[in-house]
C-alpha positions as CSV (number, residue, x, y, z in Angstrom):
1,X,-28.7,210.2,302.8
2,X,-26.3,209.0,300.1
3,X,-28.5,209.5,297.3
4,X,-28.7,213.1,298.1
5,X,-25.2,213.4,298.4
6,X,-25.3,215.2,294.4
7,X,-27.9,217.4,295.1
8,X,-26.8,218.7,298.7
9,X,-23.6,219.7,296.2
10,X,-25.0,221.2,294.0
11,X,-27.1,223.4,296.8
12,X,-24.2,223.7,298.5
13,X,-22.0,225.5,295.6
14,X,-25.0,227.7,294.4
15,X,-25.0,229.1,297.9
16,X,-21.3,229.5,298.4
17,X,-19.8,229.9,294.6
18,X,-16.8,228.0,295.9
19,X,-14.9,224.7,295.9
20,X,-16.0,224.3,299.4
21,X,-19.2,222.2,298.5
22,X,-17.4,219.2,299.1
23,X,-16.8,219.8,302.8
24,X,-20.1,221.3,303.5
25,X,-21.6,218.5,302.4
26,X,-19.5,216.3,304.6
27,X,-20.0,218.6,307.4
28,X,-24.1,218.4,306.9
29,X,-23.9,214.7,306.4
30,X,-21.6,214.3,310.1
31,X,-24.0,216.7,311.9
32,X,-26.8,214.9,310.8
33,X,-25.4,211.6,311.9
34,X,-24.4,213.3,315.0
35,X,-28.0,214.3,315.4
36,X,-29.9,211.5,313.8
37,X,-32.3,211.4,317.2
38,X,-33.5,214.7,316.4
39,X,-35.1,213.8,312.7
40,X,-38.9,212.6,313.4
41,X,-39.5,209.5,311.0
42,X,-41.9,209.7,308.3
43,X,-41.0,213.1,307.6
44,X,-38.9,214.9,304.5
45,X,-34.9,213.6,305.1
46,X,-34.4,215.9,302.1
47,X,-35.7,219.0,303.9
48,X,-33.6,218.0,307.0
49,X,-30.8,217.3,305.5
50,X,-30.8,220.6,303.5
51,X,-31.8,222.8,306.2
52,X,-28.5,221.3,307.9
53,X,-26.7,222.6,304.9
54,X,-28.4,225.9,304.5
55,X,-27.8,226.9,308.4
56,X,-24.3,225.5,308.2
57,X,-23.5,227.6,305.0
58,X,-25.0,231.1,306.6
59,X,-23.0,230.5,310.1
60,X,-19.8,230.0,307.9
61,X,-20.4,232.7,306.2
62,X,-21.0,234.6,309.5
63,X,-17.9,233.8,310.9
64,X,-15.8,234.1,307.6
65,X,-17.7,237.7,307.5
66,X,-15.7,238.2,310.4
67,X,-12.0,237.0,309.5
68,X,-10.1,239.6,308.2
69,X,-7.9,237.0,306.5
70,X,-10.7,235.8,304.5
71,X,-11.4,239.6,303.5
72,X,-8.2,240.2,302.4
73,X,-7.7,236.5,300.2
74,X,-11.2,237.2,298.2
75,X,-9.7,240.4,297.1
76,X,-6.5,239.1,296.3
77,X,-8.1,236.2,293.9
78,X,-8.5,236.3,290.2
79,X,-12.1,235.3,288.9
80,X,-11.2,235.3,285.0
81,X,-10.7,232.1,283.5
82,X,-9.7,231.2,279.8
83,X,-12.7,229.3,278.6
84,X,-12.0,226.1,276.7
85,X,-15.9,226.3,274.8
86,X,-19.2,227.8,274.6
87,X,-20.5,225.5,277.4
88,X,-18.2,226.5,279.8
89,X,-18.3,230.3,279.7
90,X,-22.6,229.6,279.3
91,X,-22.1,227.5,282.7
92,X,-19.7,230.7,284.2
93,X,-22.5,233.1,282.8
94,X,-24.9,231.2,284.8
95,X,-23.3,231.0,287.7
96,X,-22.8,234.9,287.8
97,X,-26.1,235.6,287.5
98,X,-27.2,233.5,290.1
99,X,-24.8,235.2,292.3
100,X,-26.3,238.7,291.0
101,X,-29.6,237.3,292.7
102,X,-30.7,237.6,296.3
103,X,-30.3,235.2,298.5
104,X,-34.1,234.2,299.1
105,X,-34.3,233.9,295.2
106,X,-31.5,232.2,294.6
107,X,-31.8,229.5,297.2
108,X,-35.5,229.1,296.2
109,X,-34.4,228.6,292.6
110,X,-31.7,226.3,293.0
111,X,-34.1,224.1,295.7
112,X,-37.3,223.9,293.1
113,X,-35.3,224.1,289.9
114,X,-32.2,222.2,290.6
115,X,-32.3,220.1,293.3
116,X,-36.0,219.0,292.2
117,X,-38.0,219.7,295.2
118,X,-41.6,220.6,295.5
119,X,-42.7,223.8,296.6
120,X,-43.8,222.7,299.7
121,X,-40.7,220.7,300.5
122,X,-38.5,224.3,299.2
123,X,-40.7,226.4,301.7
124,X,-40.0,223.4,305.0
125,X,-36.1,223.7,303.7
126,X,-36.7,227.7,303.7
127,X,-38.8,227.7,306.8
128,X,-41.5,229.9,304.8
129,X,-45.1,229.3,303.0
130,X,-44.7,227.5,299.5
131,X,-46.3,230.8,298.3
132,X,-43.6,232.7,298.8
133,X,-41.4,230.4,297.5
134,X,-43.7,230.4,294.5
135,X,-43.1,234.4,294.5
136,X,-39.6,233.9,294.9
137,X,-39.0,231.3,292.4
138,X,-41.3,233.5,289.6
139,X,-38.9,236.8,290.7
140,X,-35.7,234.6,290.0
141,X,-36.9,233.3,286.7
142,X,-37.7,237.1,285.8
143,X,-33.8,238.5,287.0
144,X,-32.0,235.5,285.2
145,X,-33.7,236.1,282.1
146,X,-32.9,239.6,282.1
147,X,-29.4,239.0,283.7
148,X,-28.4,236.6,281.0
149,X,-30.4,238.2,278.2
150,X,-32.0,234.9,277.8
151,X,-35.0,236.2,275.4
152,X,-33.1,235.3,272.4
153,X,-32.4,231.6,272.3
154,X,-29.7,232.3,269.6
155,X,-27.4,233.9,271.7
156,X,-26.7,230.5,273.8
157,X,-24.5,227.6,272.0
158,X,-21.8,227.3,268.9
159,X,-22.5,230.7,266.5
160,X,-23.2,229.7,262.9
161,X,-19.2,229.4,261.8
162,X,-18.7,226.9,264.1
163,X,-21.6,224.8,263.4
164,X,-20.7,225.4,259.7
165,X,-17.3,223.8,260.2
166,X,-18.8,221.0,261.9
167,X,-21.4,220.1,259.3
């Protein structure tokens, strides 16, 4: 369970876009401990454990759906940030885009492409044939090239000034 600790992070902020990846995680890793009779051995911990997270994630989101607080704070908050380098507003870019893309995609790209699962092991996360997750995966690829216009490989890193005052 530790070693996925990074990944269920990282699956955990694509999903959510917040800072709240650090207690999803500890939430997925209690309820899993909680329910550690329920996981049959000799089968994927890494699909459990992120099908915990997923289901936790969408019945937060359910309830914060609900909570008129929570409306009115995510319209009150600023998402602009000065960046500090090319990397970072790249990264922010990123991020965005994967927002901009359904849920089914998105998961399905962050589970194959980040988190390094198989297609198979995606789909038992997913609860869907690796197929579709295949489809989905392809779909993602297409939207985030065309959402970060990343046909022309110039576009991303330092522009020629900069690299000129470096050399």
């Amino acid at each position: 369970m530790l070693q996925l600790i990074p990944a269920l992070r990282a699956f955990a902020v694509s999903l959510t876009g917040s800072t709240d990846a650090d207690d999803l995680v500890q939430e997925t890793l209690v309820r899993a401990m909680a329910h550690i009779e329920t996981f049959e051995p000799g089968t994927n911990m890494d699909a459990w454990l992120f099908t915990i997270l997923r289901n936790l994630v969408f019945s937060q989101g359910r309830k914060k759906r609900r909570d008129a607080a929570y409306r009115a704070t995510c319209c009150q908050q600023s998402w602009k940030t000065h960046p500090e380098q090319h990397g970072k507003i790249e990264l922010m870019q990123m991020r965005d885009a994967l927002m901009r893309l359904p849920v089914e995609q998105r998961e399905a790209i962050i589970l194959v492409g980040a988190s390094g699962l198989s297609y198979e092991e995606a789909a038992e996360v997913i609860d869907c044939a690796a197929g579709t997750v295949k489809s989905r995966v392809s779909r993602a690829r297409e939207r985030l090239t065309k959402l970060m216009d990343a046909s022309n490989a110039d576009r991303f890193g330092p522009d020629r000034q900069e690299l000129a005052v470096v050399a």
